[in-house]
N, C-alpha and C positions, 0 to 999 in steps of 0.2 A: 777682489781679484788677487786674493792671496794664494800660496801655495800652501797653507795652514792642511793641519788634518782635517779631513772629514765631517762634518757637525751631526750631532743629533739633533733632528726635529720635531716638534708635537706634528701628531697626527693627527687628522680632522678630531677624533674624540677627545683630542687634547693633551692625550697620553705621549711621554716621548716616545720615539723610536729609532731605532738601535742599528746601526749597518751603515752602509758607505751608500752616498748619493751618487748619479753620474754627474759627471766631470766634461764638460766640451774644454776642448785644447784648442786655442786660436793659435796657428803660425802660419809661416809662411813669410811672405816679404812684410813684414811688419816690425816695428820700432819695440814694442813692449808686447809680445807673446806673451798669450794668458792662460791659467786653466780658471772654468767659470764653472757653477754651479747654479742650477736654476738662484737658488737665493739670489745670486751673485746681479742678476739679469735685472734684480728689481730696482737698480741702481741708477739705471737710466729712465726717462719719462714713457710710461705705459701707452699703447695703442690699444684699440680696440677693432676688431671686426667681424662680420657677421660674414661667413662663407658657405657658400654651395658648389660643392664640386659631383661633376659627374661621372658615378666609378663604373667598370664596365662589367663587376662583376657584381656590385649592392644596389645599385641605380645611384639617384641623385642624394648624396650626404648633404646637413644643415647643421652647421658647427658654428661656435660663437669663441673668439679667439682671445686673446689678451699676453701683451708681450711689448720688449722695446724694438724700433727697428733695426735692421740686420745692421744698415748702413750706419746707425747711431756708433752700434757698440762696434764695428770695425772700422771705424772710422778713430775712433778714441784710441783704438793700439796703435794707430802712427802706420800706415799703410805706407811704406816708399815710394811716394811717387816723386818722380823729377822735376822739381819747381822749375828748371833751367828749359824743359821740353813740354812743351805746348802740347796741353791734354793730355798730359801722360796716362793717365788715371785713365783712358778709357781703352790701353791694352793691358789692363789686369784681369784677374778671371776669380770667380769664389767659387772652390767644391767643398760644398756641406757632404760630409758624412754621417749616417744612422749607425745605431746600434746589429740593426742586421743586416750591415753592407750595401745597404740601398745610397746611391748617390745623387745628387743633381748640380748642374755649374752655372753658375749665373756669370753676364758682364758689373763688372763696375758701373758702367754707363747708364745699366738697368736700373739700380735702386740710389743712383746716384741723382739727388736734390735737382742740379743743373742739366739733367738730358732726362735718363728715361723716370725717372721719380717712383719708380713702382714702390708700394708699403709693405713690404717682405719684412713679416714679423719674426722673431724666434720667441715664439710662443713660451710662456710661463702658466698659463691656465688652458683649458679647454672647457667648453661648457660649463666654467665658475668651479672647474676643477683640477685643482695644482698640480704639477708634471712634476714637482721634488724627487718625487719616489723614480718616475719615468723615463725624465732625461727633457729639456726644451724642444718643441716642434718648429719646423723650417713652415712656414707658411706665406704663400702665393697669394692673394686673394685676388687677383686680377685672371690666375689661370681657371680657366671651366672645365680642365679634368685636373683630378690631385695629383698627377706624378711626381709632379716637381715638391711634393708636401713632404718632408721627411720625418720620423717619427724617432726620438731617442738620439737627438744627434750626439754625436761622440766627439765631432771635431770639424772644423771648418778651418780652409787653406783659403791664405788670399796669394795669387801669384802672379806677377807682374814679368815673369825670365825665361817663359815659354821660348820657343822657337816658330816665330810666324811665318809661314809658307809663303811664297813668293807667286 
């Protein structure tokens, strides 16, 4: 979770390779803002899932996923919530950003252990093949269409200072 330069990585032949990785920037209401790199991701305990989403333009996709949970690694930057205010954590919001401006917002509540528990991975592999070059994927596996699956994330906001409508 450093801010170090760039690394070079062997490529599947083994060969290094040369050029800058993506980069996801965690901020937001958070204690320890980070910038991560798939490497970065392999830090926490790996999940695994087997997904089928239904696209309305390829039909049904069958993907095999691997990654830590969203809620692991943003849970570790120290998320502000108000120990003093009962539940706070469950008016925060997360918006993952892609590489090609695709978005999606999740509750806290959702991928949070004590209510909605969903296993929102950010993927490190895809069908036994490393996203380094790629960028981490945001993955759903409880949703039956992908919209919410993002590809190449760039960045991910946790925010907890919205303005909730009355």
């Amino acid at each position: 979770m450093s801010n170090s330069p760039l690394p070079v990585s062997p490529a599947p032949s083994g060969e290094p390779v040369s050029g800058p990785f993506p980069v996801v920037r965690l901020v937001g209401d958070l204690a320890r803002p980070a910038r991560l790199r798939v490497r970065d991701l392999g830090a926490w305990p790996q999940h695994r899932a087997r997904v089928s989403f239904e696209c309305a333009t390829s039909g049904v996709q069958h993907h095999r996923f691997e990654g830590p949970l969203l809620h692991d690694v943003l849970y570790d930057a120290g998320p502000g919530f108000d120990p003093a205010r009962r539940k706070d954590r469950l008016r925060f919001l997360i918006d993952v950003t892609g590489a090609d401006g695709h978005r999606a917002v999740l509750s806290w509540g959702e991928i949070d252990p004590d209510f909605g528990r969903a296993p929102v991975l950010l993927a490190t592999r895809i069908d036994d093949t490393p996203l380094d070059r790629a960028g981490p994927q945001l993955v759903l596996p409880q949703d039956r269409c992908g919209a919410r699956h993002i590809s190449g994330i760039t960045a991910i906001r946790v925010d907890g200072h919205y303005t909730a409508r009355a």
